[in-house]
PDBQT receptor file of N, H, CA, C and O in Angstrom, charges set to zero:
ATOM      1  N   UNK A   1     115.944  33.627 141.946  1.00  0.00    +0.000 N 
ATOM      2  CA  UNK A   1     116.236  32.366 141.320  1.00  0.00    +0.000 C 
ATOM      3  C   UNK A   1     115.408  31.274 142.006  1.00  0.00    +0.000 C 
ATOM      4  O   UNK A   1     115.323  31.339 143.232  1.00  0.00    +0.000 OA
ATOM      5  N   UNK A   2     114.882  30.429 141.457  1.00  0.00    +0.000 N 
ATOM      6  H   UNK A   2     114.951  30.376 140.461  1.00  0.00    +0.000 HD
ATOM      7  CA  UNK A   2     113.628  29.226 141.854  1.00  0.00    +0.000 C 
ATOM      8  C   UNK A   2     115.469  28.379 142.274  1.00  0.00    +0.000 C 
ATOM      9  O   UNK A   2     116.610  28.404 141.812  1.00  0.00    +0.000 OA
ATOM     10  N   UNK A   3     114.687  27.709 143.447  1.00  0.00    +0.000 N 
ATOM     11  H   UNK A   3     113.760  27.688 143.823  1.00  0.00    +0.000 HD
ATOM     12  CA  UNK A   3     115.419  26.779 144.247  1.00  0.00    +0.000 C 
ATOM     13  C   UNK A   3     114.967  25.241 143.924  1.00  0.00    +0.000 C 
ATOM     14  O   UNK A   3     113.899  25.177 143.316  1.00  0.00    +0.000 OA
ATOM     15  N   UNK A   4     115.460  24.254 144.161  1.00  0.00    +0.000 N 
ATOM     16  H   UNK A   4     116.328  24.305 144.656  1.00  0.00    +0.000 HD
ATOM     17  CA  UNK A   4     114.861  22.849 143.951  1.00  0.00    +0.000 C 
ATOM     18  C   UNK A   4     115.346  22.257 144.423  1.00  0.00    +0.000 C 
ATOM     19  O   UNK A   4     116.535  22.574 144.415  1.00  0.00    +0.000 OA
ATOM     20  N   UNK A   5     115.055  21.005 145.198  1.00  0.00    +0.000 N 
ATOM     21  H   UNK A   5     114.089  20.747 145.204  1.00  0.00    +0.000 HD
ATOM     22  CA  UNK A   5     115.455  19.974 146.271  1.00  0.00    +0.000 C 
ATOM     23  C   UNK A   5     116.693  19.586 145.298  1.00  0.00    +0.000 C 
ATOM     24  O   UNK A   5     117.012  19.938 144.163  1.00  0.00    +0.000 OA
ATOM     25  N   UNK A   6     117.280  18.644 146.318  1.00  0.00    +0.000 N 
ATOM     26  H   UNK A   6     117.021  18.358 147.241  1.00  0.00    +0.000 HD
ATOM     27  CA  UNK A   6     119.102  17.992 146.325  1.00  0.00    +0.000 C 
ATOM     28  C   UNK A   6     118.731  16.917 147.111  1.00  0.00    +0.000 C 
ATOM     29  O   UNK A   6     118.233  17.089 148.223  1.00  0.00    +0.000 OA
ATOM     30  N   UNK A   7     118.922  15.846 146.646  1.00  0.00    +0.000 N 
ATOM     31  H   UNK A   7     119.326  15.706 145.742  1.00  0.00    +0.000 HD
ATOM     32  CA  UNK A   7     119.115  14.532 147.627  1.00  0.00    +0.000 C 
ATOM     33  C   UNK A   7     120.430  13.884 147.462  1.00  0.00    +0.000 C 
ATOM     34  O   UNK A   7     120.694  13.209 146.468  1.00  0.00    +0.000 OA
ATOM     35  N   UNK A   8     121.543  14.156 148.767  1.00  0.00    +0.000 N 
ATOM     36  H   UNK A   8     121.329  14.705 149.575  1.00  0.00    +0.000 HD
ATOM     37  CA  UNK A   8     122.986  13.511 148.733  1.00  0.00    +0.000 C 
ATOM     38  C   UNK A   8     123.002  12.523 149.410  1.00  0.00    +0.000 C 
ATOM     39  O   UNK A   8     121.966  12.087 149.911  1.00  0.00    +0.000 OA
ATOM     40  N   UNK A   9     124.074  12.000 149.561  1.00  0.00    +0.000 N 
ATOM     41  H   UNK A   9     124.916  12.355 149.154  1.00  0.00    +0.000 HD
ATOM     42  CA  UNK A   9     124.325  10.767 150.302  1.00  0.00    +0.000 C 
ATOM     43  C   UNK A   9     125.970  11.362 151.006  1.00  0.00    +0.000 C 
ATOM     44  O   UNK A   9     126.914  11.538 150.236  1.00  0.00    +0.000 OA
ATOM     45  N   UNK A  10     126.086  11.569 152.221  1.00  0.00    +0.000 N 
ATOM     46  H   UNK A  10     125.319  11.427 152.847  1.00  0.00    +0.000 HD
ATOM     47  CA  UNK A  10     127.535  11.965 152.281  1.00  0.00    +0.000 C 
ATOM     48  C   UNK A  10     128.019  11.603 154.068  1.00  0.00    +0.000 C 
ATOM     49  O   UNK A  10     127.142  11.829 154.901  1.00  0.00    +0.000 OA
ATOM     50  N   UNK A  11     129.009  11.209 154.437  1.00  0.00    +0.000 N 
ATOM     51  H   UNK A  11     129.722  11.025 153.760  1.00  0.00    +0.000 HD
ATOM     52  CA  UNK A  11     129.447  10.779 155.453  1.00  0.00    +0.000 C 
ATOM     53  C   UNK A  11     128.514  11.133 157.021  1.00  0.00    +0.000 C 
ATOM     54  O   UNK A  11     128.170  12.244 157.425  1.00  0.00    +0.000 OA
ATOM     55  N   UNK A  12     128.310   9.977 157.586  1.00  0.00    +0.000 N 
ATOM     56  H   UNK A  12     128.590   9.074 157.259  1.00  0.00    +0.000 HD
ATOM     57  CA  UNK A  12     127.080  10.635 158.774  1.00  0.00    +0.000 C 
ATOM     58  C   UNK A  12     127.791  11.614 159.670  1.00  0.00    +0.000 C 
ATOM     59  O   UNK A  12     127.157  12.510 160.226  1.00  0.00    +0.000 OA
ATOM     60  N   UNK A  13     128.819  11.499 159.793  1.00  0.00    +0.000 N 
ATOM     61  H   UNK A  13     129.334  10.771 159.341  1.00  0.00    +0.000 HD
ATOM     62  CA  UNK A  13     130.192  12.265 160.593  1.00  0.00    +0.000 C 
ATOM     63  C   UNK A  13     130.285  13.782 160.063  1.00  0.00    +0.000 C 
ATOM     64  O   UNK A  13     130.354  14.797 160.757  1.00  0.00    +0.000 OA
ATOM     65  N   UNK A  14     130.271  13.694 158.804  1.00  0.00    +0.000 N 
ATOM     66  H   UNK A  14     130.215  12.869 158.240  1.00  0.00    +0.000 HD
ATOM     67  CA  UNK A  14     130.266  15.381 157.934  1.00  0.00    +0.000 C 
ATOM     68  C   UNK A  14     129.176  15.887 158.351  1.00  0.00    +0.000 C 
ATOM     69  O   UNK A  14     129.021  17.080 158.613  1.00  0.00    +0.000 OA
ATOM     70  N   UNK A  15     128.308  14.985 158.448  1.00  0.00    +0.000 N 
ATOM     71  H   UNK A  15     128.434  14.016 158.235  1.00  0.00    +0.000 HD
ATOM     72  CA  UNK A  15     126.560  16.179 158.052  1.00  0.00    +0.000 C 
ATOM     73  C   UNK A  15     126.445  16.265 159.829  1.00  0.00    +0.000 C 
ATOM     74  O   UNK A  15     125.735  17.167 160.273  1.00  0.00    +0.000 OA
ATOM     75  N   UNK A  16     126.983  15.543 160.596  1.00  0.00    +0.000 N 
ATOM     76  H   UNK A  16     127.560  14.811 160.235  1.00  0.00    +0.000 HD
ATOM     77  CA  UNK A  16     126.948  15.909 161.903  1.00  0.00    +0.000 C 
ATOM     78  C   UNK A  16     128.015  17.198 162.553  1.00  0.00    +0.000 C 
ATOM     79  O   UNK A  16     127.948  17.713 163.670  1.00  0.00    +0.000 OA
ATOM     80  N   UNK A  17     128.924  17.475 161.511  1.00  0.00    +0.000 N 
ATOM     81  H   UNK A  17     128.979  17.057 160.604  1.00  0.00    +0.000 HD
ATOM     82  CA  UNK A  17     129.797  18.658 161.822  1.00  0.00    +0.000 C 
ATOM     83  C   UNK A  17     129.622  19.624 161.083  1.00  0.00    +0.000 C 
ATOM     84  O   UNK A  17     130.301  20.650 161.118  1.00  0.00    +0.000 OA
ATOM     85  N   UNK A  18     128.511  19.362 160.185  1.00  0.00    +0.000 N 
ATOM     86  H   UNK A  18     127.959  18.528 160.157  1.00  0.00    +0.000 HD
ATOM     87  CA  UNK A  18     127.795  20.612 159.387  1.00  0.00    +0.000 C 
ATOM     88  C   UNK A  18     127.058  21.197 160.328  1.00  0.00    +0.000 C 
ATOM     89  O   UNK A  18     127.122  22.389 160.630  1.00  0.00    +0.000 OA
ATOM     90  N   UNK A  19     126.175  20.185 160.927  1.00  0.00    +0.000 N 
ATOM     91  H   UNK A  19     126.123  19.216 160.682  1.00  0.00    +0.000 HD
ATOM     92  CA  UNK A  19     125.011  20.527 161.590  1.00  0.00    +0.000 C 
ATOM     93  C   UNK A  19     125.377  21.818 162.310  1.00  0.00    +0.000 C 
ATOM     94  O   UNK A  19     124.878  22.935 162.170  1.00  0.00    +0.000 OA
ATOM     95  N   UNK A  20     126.678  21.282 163.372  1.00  0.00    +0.000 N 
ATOM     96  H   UNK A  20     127.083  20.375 163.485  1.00  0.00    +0.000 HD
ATOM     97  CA  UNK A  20     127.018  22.247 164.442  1.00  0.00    +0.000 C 
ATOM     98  C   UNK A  20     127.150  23.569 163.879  1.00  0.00    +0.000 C 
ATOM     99  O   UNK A  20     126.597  24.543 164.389  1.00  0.00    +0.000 OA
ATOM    100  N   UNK A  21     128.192  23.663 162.375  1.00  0.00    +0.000 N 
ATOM    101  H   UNK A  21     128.642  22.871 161.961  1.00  0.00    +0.000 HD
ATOM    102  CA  UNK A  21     128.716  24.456 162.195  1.00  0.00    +0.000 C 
ATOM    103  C   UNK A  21     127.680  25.525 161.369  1.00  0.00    +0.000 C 
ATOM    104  O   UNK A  21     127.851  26.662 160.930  1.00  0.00    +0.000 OA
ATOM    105  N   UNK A  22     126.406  24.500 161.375  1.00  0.00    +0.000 N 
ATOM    106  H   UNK A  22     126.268  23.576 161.731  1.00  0.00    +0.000 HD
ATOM    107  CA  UNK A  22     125.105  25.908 160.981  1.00  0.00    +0.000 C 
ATOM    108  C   UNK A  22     124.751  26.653 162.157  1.00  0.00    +0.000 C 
ATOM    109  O   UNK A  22     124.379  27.822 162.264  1.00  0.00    +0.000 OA
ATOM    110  N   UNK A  23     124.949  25.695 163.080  1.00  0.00    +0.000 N 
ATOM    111  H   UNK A  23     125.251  24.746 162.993  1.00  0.00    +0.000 HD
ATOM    112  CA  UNK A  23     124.251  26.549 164.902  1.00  0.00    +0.000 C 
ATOM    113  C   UNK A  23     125.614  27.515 164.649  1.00  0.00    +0.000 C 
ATOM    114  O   UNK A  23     125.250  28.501 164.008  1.00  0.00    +0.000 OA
ATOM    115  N   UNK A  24     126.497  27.545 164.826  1.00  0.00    +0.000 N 
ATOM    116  H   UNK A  24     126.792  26.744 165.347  1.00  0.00    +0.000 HD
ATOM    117  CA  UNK A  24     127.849  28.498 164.958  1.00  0.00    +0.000 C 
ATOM    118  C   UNK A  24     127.859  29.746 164.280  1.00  0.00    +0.000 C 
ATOM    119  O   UNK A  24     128.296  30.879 164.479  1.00  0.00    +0.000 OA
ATOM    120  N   UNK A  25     126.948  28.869 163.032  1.00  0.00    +0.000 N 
ATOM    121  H   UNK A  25     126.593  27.948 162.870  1.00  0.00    +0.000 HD
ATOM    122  CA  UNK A  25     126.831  30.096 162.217  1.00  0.00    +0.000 C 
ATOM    123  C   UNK A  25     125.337  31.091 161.874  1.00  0.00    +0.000 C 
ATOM    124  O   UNK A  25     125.058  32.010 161.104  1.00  0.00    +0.000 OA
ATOM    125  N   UNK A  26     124.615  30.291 162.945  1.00  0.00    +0.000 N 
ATOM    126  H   UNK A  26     124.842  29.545 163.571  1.00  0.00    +0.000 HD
ATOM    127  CA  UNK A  26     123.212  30.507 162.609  1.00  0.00    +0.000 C 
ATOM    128  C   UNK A  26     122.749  30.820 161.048  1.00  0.00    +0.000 C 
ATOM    129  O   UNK A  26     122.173  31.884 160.821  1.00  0.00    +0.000 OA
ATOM    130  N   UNK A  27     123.011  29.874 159.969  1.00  0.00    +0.000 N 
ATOM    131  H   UNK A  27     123.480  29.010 160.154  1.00  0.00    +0.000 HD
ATOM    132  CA  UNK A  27     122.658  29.596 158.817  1.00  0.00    +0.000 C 
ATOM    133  C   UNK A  27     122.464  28.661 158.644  1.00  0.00    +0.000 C 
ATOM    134  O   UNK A  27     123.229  27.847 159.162  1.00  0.00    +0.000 OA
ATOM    135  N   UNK A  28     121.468  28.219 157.917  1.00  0.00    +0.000 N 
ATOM    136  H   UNK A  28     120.847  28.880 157.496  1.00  0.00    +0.000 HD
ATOM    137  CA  UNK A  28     120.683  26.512 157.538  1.00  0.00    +0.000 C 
ATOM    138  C   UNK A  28     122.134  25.443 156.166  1.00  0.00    +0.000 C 
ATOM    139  O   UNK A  28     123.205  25.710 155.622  1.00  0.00    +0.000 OA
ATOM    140  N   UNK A  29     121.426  24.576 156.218  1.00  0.00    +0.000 N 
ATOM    141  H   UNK A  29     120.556  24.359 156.659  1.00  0.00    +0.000 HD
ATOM    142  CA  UNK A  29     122.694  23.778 155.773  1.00  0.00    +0.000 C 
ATOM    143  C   UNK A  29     122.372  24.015 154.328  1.00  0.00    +0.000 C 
ATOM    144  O   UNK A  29     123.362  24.170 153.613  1.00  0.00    +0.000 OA
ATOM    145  N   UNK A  30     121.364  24.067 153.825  1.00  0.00    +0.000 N 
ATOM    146  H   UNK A  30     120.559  23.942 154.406  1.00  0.00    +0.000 HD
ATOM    147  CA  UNK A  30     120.768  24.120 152.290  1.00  0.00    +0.000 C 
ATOM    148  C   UNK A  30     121.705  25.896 152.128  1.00  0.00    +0.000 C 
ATOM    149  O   UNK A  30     122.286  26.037 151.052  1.00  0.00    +0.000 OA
ATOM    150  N   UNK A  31     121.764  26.583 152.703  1.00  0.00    +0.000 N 
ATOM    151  H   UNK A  31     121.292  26.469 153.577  1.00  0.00    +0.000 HD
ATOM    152  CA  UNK A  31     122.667  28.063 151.823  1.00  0.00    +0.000 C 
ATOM    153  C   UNK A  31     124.145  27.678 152.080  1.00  0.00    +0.000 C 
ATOM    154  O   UNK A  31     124.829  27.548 151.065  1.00  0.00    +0.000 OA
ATOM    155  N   UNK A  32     124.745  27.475 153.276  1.00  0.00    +0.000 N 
ATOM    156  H   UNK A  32     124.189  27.581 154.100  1.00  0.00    +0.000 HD
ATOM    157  CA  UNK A  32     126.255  26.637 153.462  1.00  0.00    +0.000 C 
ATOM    158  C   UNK A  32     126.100  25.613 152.008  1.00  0.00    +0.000 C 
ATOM    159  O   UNK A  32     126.543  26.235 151.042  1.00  0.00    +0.000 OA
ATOM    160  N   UNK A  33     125.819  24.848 151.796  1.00  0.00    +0.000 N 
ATOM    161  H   UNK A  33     125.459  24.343 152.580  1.00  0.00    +0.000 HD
ATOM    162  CA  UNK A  33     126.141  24.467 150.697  1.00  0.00    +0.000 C 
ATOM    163  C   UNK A  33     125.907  24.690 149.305  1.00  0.00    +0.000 C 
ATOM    164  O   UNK A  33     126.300  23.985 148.376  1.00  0.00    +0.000 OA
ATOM    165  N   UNK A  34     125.061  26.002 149.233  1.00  0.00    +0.000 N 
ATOM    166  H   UNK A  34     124.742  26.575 149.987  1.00  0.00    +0.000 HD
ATOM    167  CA  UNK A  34     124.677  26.791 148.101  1.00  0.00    +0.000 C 
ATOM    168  C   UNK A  34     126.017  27.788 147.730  1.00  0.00    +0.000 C 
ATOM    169  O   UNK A  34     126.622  28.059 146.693  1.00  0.00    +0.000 OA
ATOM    170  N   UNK A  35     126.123  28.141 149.023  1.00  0.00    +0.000 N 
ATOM    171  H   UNK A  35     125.631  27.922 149.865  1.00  0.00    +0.000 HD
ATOM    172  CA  UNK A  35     127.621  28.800 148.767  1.00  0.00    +0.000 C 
ATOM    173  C   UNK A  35     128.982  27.890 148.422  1.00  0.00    +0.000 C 
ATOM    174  O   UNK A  35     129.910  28.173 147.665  1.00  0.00    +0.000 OA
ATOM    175  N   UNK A  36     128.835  27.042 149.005  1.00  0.00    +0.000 N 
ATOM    176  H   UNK A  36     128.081  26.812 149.621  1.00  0.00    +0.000 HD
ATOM    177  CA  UNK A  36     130.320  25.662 148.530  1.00  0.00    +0.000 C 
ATOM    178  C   UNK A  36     130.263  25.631 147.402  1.00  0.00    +0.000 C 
ATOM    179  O   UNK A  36     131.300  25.791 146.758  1.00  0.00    +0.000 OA
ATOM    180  N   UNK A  37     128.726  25.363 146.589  1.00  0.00    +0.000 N 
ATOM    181  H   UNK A  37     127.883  25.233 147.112  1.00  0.00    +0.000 HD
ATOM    182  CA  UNK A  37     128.534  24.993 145.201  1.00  0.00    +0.000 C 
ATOM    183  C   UNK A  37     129.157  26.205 144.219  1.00  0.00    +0.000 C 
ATOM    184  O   UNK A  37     129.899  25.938 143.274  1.00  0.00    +0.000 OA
ATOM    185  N   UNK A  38     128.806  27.405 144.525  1.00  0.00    +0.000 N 
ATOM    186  H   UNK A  38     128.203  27.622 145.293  1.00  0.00    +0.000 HD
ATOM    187  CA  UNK A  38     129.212  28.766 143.792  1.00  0.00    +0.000 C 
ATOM    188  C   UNK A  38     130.952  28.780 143.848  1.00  0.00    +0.000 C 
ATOM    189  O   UNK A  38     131.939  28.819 143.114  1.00  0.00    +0.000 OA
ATOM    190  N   UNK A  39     130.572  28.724 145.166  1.00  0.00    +0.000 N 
ATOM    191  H   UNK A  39     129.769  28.693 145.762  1.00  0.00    +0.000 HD
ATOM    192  CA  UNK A  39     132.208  29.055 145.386  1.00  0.00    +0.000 C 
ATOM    193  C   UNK A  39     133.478  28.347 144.823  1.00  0.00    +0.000 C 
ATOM    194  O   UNK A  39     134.633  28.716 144.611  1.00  0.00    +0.000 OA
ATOM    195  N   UNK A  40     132.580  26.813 144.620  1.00  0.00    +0.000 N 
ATOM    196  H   UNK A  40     131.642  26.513 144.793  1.00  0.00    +0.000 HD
ATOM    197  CA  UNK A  40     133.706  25.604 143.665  1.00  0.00    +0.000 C 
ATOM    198  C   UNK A  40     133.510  25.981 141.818  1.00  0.00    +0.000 C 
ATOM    199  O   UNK A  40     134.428  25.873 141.005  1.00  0.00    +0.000 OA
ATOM    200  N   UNK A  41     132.208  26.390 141.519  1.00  0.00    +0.000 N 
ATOM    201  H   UNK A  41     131.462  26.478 142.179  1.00  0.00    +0.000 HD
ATOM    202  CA  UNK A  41     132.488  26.781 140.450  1.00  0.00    +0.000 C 
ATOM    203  C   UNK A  41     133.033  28.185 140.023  1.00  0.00    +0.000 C 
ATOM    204  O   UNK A  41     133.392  28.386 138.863  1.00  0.00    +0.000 OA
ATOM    205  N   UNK A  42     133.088  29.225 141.065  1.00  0.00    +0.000 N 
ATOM    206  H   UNK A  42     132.796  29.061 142.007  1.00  0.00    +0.000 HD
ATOM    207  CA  UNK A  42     134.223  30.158 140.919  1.00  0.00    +0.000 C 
ATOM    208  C   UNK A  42     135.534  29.594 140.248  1.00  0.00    +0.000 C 
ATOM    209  O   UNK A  42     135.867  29.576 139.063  1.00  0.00    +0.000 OA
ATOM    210  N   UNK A  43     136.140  29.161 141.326  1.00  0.00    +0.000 N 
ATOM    211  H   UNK A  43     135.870  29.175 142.289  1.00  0.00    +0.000 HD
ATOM    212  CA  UNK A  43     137.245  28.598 141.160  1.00  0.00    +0.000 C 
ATOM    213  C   UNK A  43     137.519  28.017 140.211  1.00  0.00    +0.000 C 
ATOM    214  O   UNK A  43     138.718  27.954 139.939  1.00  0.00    +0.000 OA
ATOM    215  N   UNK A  44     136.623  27.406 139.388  1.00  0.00    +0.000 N 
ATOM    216  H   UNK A  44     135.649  27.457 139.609  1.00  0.00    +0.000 HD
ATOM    217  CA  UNK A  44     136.920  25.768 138.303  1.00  0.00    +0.000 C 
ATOM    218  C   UNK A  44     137.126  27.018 137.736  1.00  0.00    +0.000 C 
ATOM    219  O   UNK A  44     138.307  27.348 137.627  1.00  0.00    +0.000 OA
ATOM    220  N   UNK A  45     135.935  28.121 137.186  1.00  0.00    +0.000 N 
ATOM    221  H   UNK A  45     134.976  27.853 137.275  1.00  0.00    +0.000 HD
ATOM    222  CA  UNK A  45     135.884  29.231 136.093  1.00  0.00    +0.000 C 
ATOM    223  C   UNK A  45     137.822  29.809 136.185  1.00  0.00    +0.000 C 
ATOM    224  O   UNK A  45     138.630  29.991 135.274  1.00  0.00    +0.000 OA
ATOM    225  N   UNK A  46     137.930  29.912 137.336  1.00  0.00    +0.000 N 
ATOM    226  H   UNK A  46     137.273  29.764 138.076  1.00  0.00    +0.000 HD
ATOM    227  CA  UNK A  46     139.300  31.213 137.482  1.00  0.00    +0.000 C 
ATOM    228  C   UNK A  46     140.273  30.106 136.929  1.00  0.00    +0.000 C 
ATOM    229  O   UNK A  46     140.875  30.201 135.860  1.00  0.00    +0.000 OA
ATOM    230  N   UNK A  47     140.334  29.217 137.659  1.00  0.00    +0.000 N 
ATOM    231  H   UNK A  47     139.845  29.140 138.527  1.00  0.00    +0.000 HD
ATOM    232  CA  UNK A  47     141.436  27.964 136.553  1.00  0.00    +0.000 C 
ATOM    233  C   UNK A  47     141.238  27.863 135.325  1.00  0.00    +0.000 C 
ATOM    234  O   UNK A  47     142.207  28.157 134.624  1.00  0.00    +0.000 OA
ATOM    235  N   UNK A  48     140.103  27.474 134.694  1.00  0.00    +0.000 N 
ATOM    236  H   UNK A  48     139.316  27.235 135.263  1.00  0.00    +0.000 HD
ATOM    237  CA  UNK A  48     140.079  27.601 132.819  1.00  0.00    +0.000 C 
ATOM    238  C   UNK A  48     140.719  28.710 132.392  1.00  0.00    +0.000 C 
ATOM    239  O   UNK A  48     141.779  28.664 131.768  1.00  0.00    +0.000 OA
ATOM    240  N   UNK A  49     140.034  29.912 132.745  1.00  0.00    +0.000 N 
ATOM    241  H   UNK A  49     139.173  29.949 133.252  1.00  0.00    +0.000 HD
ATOM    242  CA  UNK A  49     140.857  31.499 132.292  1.00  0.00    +0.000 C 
ATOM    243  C   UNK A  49     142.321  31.033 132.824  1.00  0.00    +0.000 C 
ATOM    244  O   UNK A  49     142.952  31.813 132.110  1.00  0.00    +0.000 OA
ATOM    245  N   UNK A  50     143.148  30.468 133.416  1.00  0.00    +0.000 N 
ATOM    246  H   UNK A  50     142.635  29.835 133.996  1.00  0.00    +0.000 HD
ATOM    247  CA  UNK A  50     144.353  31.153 133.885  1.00  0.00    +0.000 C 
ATOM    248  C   UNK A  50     144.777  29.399 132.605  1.00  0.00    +0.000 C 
ATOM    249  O   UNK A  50     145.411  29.702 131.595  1.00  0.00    +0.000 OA
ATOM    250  N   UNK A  51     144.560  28.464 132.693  1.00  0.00    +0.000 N 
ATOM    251  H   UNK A  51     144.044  28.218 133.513  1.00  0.00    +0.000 HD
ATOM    252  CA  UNK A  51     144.749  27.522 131.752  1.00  0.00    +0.000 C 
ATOM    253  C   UNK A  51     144.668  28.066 129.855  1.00  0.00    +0.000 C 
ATOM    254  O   UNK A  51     145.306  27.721 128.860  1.00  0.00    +0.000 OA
ATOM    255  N   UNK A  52     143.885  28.750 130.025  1.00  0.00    +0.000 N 
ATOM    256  H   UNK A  52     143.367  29.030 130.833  1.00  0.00    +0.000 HD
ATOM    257  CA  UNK A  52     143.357  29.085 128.759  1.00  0.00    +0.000 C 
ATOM    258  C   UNK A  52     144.788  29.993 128.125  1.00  0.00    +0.000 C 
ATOM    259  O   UNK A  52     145.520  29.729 127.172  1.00  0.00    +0.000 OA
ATOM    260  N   UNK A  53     144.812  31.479 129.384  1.00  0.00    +0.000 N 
ATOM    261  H   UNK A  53     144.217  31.693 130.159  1.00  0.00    +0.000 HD
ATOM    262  CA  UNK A  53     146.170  32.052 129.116  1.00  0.00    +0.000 C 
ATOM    263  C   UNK A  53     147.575  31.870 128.929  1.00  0.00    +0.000 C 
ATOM    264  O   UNK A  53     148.403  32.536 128.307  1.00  0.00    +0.000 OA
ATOM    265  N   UNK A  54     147.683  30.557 129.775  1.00  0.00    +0.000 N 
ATOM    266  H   UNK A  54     147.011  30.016 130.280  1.00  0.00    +0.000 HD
ATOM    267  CA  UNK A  54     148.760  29.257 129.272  1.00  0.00    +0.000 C 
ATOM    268  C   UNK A  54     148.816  29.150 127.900  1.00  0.00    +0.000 C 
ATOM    269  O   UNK A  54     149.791  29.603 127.301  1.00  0.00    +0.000 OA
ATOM    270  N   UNK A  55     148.080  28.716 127.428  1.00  0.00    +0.000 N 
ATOM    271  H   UNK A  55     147.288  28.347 127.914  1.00  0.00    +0.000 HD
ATOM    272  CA  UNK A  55     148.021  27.820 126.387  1.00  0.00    +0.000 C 
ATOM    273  C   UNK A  55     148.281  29.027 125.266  1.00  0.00    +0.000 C 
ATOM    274  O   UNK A  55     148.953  28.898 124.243  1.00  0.00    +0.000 OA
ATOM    275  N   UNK A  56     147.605  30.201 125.694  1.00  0.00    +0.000 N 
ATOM    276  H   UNK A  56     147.060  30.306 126.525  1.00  0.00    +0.000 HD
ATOM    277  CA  UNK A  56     148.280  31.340 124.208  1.00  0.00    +0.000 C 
ATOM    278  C   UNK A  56     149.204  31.867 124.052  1.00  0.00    +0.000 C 
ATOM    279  O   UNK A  56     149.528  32.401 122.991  1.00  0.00    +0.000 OA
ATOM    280  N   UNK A  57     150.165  31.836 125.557  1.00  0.00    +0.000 N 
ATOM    281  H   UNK A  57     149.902  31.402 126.419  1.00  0.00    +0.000 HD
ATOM    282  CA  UNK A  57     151.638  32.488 125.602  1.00  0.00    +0.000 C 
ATOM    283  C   UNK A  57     152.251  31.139 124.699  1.00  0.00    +0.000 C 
ATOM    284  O   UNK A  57     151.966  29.943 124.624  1.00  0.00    +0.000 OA
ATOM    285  N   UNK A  58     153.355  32.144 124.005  1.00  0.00    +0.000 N 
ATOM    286  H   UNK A  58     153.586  33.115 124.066  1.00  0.00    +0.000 HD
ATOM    287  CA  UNK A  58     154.228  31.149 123.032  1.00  0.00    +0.000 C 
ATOM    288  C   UNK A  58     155.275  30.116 123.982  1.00  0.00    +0.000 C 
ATOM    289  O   UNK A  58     156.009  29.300 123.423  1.00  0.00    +0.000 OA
TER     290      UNK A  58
Protein backbone atom coordinates (compact mmCIF):
# COMPACT_ATOMS: atom_id res chain seq x y z
CA UNK A 1 0.00 0.00 0.00
CA UNK A 2 1.63 3.62 -1.11
CA UNK A 3 1.95 5.66 2.16
CA UNK A 4 1.53 9.61 2.15
CA UNK A 5 2.50 12.32 4.54
CA UNK A 6 -0.06 13.50 7.58
CA UNK A 7 0.43 16.90 8.97
CA UNK A 8 -1.35 17.10 12.72
CA UNK A 9 -1.40 19.52 15.16
CA UNK A 10 -1.78 17.69 18.65
CA UNK A 11 -0.76 18.48 22.32
CA UNK A 12 3.24 19.14 22.75
CA UNK A 13 2.86 16.91 26.00
CA UNK A 14 1.24 13.83 23.85
CA UNK A 15 3.81 13.82 21.05
CA UNK A 16 6.44 14.03 23.90
CA UNK A 17 4.95 10.75 25.54
CA UNK A 18 4.65 9.23 22.16
CA UNK A 19 8.09 9.91 21.55
CA UNK A 20 9.21 7.83 24.64
CA UNK A 21 6.74 5.30 24.10
CA UNK A 22 8.32 4.62 20.40
CA UNK A 23 11.93 4.20 22.23
CA UNK A 24 9.95 1.55 24.64
CA UNK A 25 8.75 0.18 21.85
CA UNK A 26 11.41 0.53 19.36
CA UNK A 27 8.77 1.51 16.61
CA UNK A 28 8.62 4.92 14.78
CA UNK A 29 5.62 7.17 15.54
CA UNK A 30 4.26 7.21 11.78
CA UNK A 31 3.25 2.95 12.29
CA UNK A 32 2.00 3.62 16.23
CA UNK A 33 -0.33 5.74 14.68
CA UNK A 34 -1.03 3.75 11.54
CA UNK A 35 -2.12 1.18 13.85
CA UNK A 36 -4.46 3.69 16.18
CA UNK A 37 -5.94 4.69 12.78
CA UNK A 38 -6.91 0.85 11.79
CA UNK A 39 -7.57 -0.04 15.01
CA UNK A 40 -10.32 3.01 15.52
CA UNK A 41 -11.81 2.09 12.34
CA UNK A 42 -12.08 -1.57 13.42
CA UNK A 43 -14.05 -0.67 16.06
CA UNK A 44 -16.40 2.14 14.38
CA UNK A 45 -16.93 -1.05 11.64
CA UNK A 46 -17.78 -3.69 14.78
CA UNK A 47 -20.30 -0.96 16.25
CA UNK A 48 -22.31 -0.35 12.86
CA UNK A 49 -22.66 -4.33 12.50
CA UNK A 50 -23.73 -4.70 16.19
CA UNK A 51 -26.11 -1.25 15.64
CA UNK A 52 -27.27 -2.51 12.42
CA UNK A 53 -28.37 -5.99 14.28
CA UNK A 54 -30.30 -3.80 16.73
CA UNK A 55 -32.22 -2.26 14.52
CA UNK A 56 -33.54 -5.77 12.75
CA UNK A 57 -34.46 -7.58 15.98
CA UNK A 58 -38.25 -6.83 16.43
Amino acid sequence: MARKKLTLSVDAELIERMKVQCVMEKRDLSTITEDLYSNYLERFAQFEKLMEKKKKKP
